[in-house]
N, C-alpha and C positions, 0 to 999 in steps of 0.2 A: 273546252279543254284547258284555257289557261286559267279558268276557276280551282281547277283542281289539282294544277300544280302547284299554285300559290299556296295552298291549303298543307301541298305533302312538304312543300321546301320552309313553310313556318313551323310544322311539326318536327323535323329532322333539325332544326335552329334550335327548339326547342331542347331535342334530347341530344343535341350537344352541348348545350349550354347547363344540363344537369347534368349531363356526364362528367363535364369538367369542375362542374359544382362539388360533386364527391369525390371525384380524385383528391379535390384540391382539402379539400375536409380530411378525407384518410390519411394523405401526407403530412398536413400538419398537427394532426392528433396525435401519430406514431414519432413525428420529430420531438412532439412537447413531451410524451412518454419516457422517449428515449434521453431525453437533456435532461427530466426529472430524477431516473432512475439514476442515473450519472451524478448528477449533482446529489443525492441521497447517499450515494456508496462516496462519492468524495467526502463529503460533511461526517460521515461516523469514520473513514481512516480518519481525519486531520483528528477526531475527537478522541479517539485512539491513542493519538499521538502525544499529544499535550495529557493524556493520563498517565502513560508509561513514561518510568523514568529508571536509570539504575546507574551504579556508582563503582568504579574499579576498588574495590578495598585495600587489596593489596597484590601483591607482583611475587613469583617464587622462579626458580631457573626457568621450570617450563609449565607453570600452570599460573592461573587468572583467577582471583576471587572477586566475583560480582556482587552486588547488593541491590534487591529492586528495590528501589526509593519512592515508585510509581502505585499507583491505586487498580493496577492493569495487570494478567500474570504475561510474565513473557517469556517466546519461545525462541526457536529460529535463529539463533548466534551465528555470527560471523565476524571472525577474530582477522585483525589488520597490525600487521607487526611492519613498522615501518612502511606504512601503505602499501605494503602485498598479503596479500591474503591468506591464509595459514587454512588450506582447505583439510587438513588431518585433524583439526580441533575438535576435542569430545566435549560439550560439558553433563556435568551429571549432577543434579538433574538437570535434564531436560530443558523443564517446564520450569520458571521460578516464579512462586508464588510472592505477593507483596509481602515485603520485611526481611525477606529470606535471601539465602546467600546460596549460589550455585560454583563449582569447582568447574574452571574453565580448561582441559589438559591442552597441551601446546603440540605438534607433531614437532619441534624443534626448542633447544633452548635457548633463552633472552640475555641477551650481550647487553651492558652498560650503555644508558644512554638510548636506547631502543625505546624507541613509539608506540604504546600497544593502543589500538581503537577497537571497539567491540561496540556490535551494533544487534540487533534487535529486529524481528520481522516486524514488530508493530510500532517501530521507528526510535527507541529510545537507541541514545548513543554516550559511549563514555568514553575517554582519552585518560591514560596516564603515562607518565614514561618510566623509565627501567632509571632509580637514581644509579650513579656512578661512582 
């Protein structure tokens, strides 16, 4: 009888020591996946980023002319009038293709002196202020 306990309790050692041999393999196969894919969608935003660029051209009561300057098209504005947000801002187009100029409309007019920031989903940012 105790031959053949020895027998079941080194097989059972056994297939817990494979057990945790492949946990341990699936976990860290799916952590290296996960940290690669991540690290992959980081590296092309940052790459993104450093391509788009664009430039306040000039300033009107209530409208922004943008210029992209960047190699990137860019979408997605959000217009900052004295660091608050100016969430009624239309621009048209849309989309601005590189070289091209987009009309920014304001939901409000710009007072002297006034801060405008616009920014870019794909990170380009520009600052100019309203002269006086």
């Amino acid at each position: 009888m105790k031959g053949i306990s020895a027998i079941i309790v080194t097989i059972l050692l056994l297939m817990i020591s494979v057990s945790m041999a492949s946990f341990g393999y699936i976990f860290f196969t799916q952590m290296m996946s996960e940290t690669t894919q991540s690290g992959t969608e980081a590296v092309e935003q940052v790459s993104i980023s450093l391509l788009a660029g664009m430039k306040i051209d000039s300033l009107s009561t209530n409208k922004v002319y943008i210029r992209n300057t960047g190699k990137v098209d860019l979408s997605q504005f959000a217009v900052f009038v004295n660091d608050n947000i100016d969430n009624g801002a239309v621009a048209n187009p849309a989309t601005l293709v590189p070289g091209s100029i987009t009309t920014i409309t304001l939901s409000s007019n710009l007072n002297a002196n006034d801060v405008v920031k616009v920014t870019s989903g794909q990170g380009a940012v520009a600052i100019k202020s309203v002269p006086s």
